[in-house]
VEXZAKOL-61320 format. One record per residue (C-alpha): z, x, y negated. Coordinates in steps of 0.5 Angstrom, whole numbers, padded with zeros to 4 digits, always signed. Example, Ala and Ser with C-alpha at 12.3 -4.5 7.8 and 13.67 -1.06 7.14 Angstrom:
BEGIN
+0016+0025+0009;+0014+0027+0002;
***
This chain:
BEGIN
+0022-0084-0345;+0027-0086-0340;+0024-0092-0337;+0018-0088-0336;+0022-0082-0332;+0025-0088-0328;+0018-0091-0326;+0016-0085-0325;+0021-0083-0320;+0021-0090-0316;+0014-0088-0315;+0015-0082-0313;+0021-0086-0309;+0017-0091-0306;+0011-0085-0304;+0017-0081-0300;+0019-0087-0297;+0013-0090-0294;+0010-0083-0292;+0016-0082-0287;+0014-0088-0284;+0007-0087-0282;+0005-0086-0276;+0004-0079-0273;-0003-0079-0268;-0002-0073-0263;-0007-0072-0259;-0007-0071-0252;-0008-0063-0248;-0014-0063-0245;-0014-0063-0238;-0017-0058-0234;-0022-0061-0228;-0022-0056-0222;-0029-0054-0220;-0029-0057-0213;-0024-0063-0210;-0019-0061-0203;-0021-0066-0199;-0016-0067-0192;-0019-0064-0185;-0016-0069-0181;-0015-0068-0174;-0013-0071-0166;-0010-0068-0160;-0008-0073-0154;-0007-0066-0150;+0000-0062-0149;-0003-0056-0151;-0003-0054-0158;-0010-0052-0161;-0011-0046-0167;-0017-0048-0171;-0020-0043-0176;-0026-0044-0181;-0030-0039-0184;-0033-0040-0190;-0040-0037-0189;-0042-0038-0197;-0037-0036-0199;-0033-0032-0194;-0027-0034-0196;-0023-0037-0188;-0017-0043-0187;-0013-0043-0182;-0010-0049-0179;-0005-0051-0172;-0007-0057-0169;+0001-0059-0165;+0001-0061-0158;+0000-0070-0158;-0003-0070-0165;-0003-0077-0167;-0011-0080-0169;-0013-0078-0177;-0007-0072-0178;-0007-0069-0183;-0007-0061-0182;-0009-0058-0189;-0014-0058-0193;-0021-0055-0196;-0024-0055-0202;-0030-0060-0202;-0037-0057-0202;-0044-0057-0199;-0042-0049-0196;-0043-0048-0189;-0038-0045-0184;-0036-0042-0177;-0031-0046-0174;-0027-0044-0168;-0022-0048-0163;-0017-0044-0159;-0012-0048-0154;-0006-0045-0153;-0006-0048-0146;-0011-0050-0140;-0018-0053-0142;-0019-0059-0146;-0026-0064-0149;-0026-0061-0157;-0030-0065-0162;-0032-0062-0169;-0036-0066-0173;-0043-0067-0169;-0041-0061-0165;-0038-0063-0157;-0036-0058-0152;-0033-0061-0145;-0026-0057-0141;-0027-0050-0145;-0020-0046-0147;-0025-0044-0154;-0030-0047-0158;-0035-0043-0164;-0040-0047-0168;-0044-0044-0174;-0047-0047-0179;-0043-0053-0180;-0043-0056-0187;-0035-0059-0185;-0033-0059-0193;-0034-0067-0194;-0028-0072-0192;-0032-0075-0186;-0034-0069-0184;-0027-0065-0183;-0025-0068-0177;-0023-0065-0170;-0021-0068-0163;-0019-0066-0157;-0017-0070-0152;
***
């Protein structure tokens, strides 16, 4: 009887031993993807005049606004947006002398102000302002 109890007891032994020794799986938490990515809207400004930039989101009507620095370097980043295919109405607003201001294909020479509707800008090549 006492070899019997004393088999069973390193039995039992042994199983707690290499149960505390088995490896444990974690599983990872689930990461939540956003529904839309930022993308940057980048911008240039060669001129001594800041430029206030507003968009408006005609899809959704949500409105971003930014400021484009006076002697801005090419391809500064001066937000972002989320990426989508919405169309916005984007202003320019020097806060100086007229300048040429670029917004995706839309081009306006010596203007203080430029308004375009319509512009699906929300793409990373899209984002892109000038003024020079």
């Amino acid at each position: 009887m006492k070899r019997a109890i004393l088999i069973l007891t390193a039995v039992i032994g042994i199983t707690l031993l290499n149960s505390s020794f088995t490896t444990i799986s974690i599983n990872k938490p689930l990461v939540k993807k956003n529904k839309f990515t930022n993308i940057n809207v980048t911008a240039t400004n060669s001129t001594n005049d800041g430029v206030y930039v507003s968009l408006e989101n005609n899809t959704s009507g949500g409105s971003y606004s930014f400021f484009i620095q006076p002697n801005t370097p090419d391809g500064a980043v001066i937000g972002q947006i989320p990426e989508s295919s919405d169309s916005y109405t984007v202003k320019l607003t020097s806060t100086g002398g007229a300048h040429n201001m670029w917004v995706y294909w839309e081009h306006q020479s010596n203007v203080t102000r430029l308004s375009v509707s319509g512009m699906s800008i929300a793409c990373q090549s899209c984002a892109r302002i000038q003024i020079f």
